[in-house]
VEXGUFI-292650 format. One record per residue (C-alpha): residue in one letter; x, y negated, z. Coordinates in Angstrom, 2 decimals, always signed. Layout:
BEGIN
+------+---------+---------+---------+
: miti :    east :   north :      up :
+------+---------+---------+---------+
:    A :       X :       Y :       Z :
...
+------+---------+---------+---------+
//
This chain:
BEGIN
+------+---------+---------+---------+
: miti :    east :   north :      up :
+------+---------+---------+---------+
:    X : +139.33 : -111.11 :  +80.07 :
:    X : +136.17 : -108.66 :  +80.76 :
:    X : +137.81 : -105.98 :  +83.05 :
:    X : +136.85 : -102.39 :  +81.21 :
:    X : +135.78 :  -98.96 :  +82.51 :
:    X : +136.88 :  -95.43 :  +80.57 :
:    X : +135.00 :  -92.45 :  +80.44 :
:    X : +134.55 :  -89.02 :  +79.17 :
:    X : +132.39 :  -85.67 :  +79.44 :
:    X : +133.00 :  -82.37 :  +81.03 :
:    X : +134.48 :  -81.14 :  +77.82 :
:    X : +137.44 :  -82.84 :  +79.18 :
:    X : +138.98 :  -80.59 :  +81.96 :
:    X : +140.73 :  -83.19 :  +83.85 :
:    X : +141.24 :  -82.31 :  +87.39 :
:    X : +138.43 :  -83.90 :  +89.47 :
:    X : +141.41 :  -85.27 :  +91.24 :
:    X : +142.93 :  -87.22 :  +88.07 :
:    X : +139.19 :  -88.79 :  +87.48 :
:    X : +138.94 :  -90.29 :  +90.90 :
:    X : +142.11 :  -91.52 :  +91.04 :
:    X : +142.28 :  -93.35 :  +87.43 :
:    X : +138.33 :  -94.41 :  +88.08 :
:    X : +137.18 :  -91.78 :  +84.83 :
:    X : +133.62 :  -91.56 :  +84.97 :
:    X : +132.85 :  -88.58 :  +83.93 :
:    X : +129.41 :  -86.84 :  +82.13 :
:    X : +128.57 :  -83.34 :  +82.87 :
:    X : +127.91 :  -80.51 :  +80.62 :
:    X : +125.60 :  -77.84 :  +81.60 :
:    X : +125.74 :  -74.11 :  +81.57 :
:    X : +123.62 :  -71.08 :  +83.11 :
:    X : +123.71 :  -67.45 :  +83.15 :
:    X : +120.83 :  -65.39 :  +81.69 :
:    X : +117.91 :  -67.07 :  +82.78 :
:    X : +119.48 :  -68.81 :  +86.13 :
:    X : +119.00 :  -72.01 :  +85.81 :
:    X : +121.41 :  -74.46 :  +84.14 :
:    X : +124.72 :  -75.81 :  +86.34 :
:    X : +126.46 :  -78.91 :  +86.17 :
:    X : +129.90 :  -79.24 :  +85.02 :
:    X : +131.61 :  -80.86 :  +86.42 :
:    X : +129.26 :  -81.11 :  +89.44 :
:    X : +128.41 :  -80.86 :  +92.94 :
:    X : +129.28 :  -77.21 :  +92.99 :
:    X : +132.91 :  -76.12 :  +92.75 :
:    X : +134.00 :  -73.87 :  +89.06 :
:    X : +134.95 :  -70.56 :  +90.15 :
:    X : +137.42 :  -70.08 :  +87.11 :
:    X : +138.25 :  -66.32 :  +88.26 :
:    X : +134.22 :  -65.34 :  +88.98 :
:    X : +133.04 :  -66.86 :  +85.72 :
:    X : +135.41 :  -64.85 :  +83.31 :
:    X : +135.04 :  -62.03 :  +85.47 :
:    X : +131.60 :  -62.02 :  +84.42 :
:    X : +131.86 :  -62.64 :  +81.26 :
:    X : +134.16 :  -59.47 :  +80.89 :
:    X : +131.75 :  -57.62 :  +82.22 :
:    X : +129.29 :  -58.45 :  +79.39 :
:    X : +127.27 :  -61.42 :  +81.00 :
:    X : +126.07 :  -63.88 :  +78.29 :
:    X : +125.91 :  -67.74 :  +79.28 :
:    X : +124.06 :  -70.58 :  +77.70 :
:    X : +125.69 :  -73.93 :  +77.46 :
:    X : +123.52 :  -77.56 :  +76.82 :
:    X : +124.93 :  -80.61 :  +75.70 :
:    X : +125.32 :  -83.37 :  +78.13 :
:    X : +122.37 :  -86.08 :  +77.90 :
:    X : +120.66 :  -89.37 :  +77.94 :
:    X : +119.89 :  -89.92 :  +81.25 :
:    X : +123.04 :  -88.80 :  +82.76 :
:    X : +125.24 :  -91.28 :  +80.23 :
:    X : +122.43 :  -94.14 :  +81.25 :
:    X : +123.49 :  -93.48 :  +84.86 :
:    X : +126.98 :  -93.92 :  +84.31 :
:    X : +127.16 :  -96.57 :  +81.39 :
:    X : +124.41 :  -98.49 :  +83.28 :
:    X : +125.89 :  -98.64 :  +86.06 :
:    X : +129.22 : -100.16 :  +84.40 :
:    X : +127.21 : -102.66 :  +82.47 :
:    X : +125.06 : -103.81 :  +85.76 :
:    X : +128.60 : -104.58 :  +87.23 :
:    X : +130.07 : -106.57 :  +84.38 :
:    X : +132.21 : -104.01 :  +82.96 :
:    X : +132.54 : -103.64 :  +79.11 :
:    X : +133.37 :  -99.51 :  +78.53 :
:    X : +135.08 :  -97.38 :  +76.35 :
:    X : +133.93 :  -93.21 :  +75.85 :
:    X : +136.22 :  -90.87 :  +74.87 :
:    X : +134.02 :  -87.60 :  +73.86 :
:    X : +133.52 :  -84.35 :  +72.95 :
:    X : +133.91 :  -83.27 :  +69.44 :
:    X : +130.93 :  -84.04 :  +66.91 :
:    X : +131.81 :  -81.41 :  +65.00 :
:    X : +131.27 :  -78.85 :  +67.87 :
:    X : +128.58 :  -80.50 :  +69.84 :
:    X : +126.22 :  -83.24 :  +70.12 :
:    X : +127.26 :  -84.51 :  +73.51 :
:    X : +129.56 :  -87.70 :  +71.39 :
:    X : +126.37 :  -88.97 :  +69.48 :
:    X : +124.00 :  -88.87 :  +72.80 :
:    X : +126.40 :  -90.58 :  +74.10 :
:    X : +126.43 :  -93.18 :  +70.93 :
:    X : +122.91 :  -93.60 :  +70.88 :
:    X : +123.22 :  -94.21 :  +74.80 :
:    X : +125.62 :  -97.08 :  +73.87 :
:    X : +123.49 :  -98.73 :  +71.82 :
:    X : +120.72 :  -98.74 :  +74.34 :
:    X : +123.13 : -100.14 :  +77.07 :
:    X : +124.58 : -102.89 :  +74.69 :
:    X : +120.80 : -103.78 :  +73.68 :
:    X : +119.82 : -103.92 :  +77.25 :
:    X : +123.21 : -105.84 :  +78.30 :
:    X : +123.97 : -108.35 :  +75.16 :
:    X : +126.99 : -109.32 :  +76.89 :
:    X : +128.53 : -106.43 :  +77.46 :
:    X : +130.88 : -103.83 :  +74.79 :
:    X : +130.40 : -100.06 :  +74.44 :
:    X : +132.94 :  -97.96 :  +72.28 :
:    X : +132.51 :  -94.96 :  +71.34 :
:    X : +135.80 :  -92.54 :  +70.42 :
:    X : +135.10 :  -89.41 :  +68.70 :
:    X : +138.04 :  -87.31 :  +70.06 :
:    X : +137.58 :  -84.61 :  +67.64 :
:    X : +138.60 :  -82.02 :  +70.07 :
:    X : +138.38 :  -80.99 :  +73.82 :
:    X : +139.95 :  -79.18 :  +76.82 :
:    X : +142.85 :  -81.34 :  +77.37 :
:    X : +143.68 :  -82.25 :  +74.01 :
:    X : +140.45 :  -85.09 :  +74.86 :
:    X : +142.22 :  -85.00 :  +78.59 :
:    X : +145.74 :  -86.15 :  +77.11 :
:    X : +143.40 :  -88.76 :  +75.08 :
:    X : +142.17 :  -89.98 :  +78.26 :
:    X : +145.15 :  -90.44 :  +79.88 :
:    X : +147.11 :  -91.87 :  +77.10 :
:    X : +143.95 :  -94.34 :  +77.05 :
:    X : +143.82 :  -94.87 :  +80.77 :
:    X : +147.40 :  -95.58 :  +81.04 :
:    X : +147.19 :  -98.49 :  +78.43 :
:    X : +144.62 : -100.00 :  +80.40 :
:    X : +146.26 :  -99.87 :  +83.53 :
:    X : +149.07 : -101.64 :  +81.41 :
:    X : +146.89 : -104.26 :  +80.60 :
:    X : +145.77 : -103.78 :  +77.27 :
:    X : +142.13 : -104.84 :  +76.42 :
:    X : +139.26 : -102.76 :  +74.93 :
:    X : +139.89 : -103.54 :  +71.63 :
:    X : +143.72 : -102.31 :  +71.51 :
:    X : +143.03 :  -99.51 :  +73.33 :
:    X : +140.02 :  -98.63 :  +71.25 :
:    X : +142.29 :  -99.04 :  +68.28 :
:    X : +145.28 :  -97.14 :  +69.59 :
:    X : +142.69 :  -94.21 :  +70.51 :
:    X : +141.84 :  -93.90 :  +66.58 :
:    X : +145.37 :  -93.63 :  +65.98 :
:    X : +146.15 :  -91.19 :  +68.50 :
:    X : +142.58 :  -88.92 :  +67.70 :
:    X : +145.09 :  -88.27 :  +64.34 :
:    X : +147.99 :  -86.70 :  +66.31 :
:    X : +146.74 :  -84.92 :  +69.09 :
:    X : +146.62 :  -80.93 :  +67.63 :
:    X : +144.23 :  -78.58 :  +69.34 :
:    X : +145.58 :  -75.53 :  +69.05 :
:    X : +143.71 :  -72.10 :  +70.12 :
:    X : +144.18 :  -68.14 :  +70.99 :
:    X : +141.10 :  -66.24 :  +70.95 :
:    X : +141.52 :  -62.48 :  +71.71 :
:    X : +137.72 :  -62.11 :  +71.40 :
:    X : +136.33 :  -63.57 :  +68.15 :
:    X : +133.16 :  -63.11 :  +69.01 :
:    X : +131.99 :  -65.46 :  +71.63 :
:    X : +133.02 :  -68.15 :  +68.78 :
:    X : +130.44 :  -65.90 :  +67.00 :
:    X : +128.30 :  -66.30 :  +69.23 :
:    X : +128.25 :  -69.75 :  +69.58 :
:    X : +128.01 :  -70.39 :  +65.96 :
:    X : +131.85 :  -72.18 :  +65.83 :
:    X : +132.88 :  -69.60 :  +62.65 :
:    X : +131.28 :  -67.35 :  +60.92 :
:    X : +130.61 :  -63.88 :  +61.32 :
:    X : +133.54 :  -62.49 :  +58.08 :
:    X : +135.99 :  -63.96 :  +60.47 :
:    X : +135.27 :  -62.96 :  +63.85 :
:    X : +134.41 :  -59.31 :  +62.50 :
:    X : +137.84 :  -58.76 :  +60.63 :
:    X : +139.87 :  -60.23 :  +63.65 :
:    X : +138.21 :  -57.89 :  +66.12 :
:    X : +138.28 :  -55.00 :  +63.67 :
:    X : +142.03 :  -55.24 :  +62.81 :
:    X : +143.14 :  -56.56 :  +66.77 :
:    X : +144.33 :  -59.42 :  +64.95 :
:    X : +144.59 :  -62.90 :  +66.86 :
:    X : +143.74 :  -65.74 :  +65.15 :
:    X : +145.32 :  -69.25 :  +66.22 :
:    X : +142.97 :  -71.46 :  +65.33 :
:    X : +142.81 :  -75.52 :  +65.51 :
:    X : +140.64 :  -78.31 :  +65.92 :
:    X : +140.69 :  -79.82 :  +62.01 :
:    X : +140.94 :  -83.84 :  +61.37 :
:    X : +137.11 :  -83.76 :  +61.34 :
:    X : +137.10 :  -81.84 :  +64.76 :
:    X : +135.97 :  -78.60 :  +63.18 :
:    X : +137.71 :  -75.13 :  +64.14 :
:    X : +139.51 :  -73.83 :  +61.48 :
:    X : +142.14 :  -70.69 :  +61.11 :
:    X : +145.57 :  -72.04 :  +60.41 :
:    X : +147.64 :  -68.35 :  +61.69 :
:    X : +146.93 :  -64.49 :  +62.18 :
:    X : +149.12 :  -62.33 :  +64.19 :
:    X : +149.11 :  -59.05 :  +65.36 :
:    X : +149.39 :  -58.47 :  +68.98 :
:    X : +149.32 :  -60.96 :  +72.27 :
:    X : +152.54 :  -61.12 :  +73.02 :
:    X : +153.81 :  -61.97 :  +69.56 :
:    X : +150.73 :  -64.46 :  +69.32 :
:    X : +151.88 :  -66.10 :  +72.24 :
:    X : +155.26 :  -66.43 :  +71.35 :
:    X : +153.96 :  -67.97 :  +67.64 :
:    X : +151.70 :  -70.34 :  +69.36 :
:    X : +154.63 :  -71.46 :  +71.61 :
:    X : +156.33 :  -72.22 :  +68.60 :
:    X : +153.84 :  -74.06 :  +66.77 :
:    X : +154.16 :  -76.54 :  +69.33 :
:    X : +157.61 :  -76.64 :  +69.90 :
:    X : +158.44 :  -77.28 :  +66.65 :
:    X : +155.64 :  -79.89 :  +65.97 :
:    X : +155.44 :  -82.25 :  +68.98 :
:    X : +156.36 :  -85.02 :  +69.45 :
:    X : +159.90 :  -85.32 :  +70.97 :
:    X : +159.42 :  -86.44 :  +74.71 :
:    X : +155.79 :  -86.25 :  +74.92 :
:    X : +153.77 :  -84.54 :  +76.71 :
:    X : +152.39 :  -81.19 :  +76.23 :
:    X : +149.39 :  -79.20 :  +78.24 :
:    X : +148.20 :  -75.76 :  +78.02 :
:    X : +145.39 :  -74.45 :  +79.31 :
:    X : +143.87 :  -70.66 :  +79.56 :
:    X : +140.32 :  -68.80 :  +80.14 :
:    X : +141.55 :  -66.67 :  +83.09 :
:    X : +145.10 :  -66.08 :  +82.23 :
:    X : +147.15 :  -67.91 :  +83.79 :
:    X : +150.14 :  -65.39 :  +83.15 :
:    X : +149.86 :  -66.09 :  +79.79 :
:    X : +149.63 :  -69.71 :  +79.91 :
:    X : +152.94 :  -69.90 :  +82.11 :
:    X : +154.74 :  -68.12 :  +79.75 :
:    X : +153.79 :  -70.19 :  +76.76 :
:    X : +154.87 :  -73.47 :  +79.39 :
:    X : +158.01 :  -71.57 :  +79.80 :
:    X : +158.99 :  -71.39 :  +76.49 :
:    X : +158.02 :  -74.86 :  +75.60 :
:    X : +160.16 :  -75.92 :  +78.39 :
:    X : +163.39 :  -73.32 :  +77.79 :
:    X : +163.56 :  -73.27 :  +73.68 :
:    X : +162.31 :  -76.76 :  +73.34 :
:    X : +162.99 :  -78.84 :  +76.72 :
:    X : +159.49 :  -80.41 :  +77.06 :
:    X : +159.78 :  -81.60 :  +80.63 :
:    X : +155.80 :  -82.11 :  +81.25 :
:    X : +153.64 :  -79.53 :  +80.39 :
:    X : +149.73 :  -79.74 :  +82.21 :
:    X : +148.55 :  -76.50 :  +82.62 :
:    X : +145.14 :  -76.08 :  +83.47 :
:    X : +141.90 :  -73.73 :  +83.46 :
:    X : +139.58 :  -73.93 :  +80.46 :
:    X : +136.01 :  -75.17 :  +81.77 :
:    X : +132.84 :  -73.09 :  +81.32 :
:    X : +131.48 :  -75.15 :  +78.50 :
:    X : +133.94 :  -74.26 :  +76.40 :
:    X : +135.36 :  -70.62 :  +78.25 :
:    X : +132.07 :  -69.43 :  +77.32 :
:    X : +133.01 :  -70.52 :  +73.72 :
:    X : +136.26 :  -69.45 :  +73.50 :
:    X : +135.89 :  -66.61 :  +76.25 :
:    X : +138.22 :  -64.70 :  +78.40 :
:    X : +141.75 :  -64.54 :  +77.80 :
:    X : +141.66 :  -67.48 :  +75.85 :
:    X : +144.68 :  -70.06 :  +75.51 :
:    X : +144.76 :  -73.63 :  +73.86 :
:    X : +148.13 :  -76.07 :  +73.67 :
:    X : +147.62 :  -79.74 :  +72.89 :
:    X : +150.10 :  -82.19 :  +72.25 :
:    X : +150.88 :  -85.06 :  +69.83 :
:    X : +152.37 :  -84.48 :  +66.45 :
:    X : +155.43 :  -85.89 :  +65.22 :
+------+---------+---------+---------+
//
């Protein structure tokens, strides 16, 4: 049996701790400010969660690229060279073209390397709702499943795991062309707070609007809660609120006794997106 490799993109926001540890390779996204020239994320330079909201607050606009070619052909390459079949776990289509570079990258690699297996899993989301993919993934391999079942259980899984989002500030999904402009003009207008969630084609949609953070916290504590699986998993993570995001764990652990929750900050891919003050849950549905 043909030992295989996992991977993602920095849509993910694993800690770069979790990735080295589980062997995730990892492609980065890119993003600049103004006309600076574009970053890597992840990449050689540390995220400064707190300076990049910060700046965004202060009216700072930032450009985001999808990851490409070259960078998959580095990683996938190299796995293929070594004898590795792979499997990528990416970015929403829907909300990006990062997942079909990387498919078009896979055929190249399997063309180059007949021998060798390269599938592709649309994960129809991201933060860590494609983390908790990932690691759901990695630990079946590390179980000893093969590509195949674990490329089949992903499929299945891509149908329960709920992205679920708070965006005080409609307009950097404006922005970013992710809804239209009725919506994010009647949300700001009104201080109403969508919840929005990733759809089963990986599309945001509006499924909730409440008036007022608190009380939209509370609701999107709820949602999960009362959806989720029972014993599973649950992560939350936040656009420079971490406040926020503990008290949305804290409820999911009081009211509903989820023992695990992953909290984590929202990359700058999708923070400029989504933009400060933002919060997204993920977990699997019953």
């Amino acid at each position: 049996m043909c030992e295989f490799m996992i991977m993602t993109d920095g849509a993910c926001d694993l800690p770069d701790a979790y990735l080295e540890a589980h062997h995730v390779g990892v492609v980065p996204l890119f993003y600049s400010f103004a006309s600076a020239k574009h970053q890597r994320f992840p990449g050689r330079r540390a995220f400064h969660a707190k300076a990049f909201y910060t700046a965004l607050r202060k009216g700072s606009q930032v450009r985001t690229a999808a990851a490409n070619m070259e960078d998959f052909r580095q990683i996938m390459e190299g796995y293929a060279a070594a004898g590795k079949d792979i499997l990528y776990v990416g970015f929403s289509a829907k909300l990006s073209s990062t997942f079909n570079v990387g498919r078009l990258t896979a055929l190249e690699i399997q063309e180059k390397y007949p021998g060798r297996k390269v599938l592709c899993l649309n994960g129809r989301g991201g933060s860590l709702g494609q983390g908790m993919l990932v690691d759901l993934l990695v630990q079946m391999r590390e179980n000893g499943a093969t590509l195949e079942e674990t490329f089949a259980q992903g499929e299945q899984l891509v149908q329960r795991m709920q992205h679920r989002f708070l965006v005080p500030d409609l307009m950097h999904l404006k922005r970013g062309g992710r809804i239209g402009s009725g919506t994010a003009v009647l949300g700001s207008m009104l201080q109403i707070m969508p919840i929005l969630q990733a759809n089963s084609e990986g599309a945001l949609e509006v499924t909730g609007k409440v008036r007022g953070r608190r009380a939209a916290l509370m609701k999107l504590a709820e949602t999960v809660g009362e959806s989720m699986e029972p014993g599973s998993t649950a992560a939350v993570t936040h656009a420079d609120a971490p406040e926020d995001a503990m008290y949305v764990r804290d409820i999911l652990r009081r009211k509903y006794g989820v023992k695990k929750v992953w909290l984590e900050n929202i990359g700058p891919v999708l923070g400029a997106h989504c933009g400060p003050g933002a919060i997204a849950a993920f977990y699997l549905a019953k």
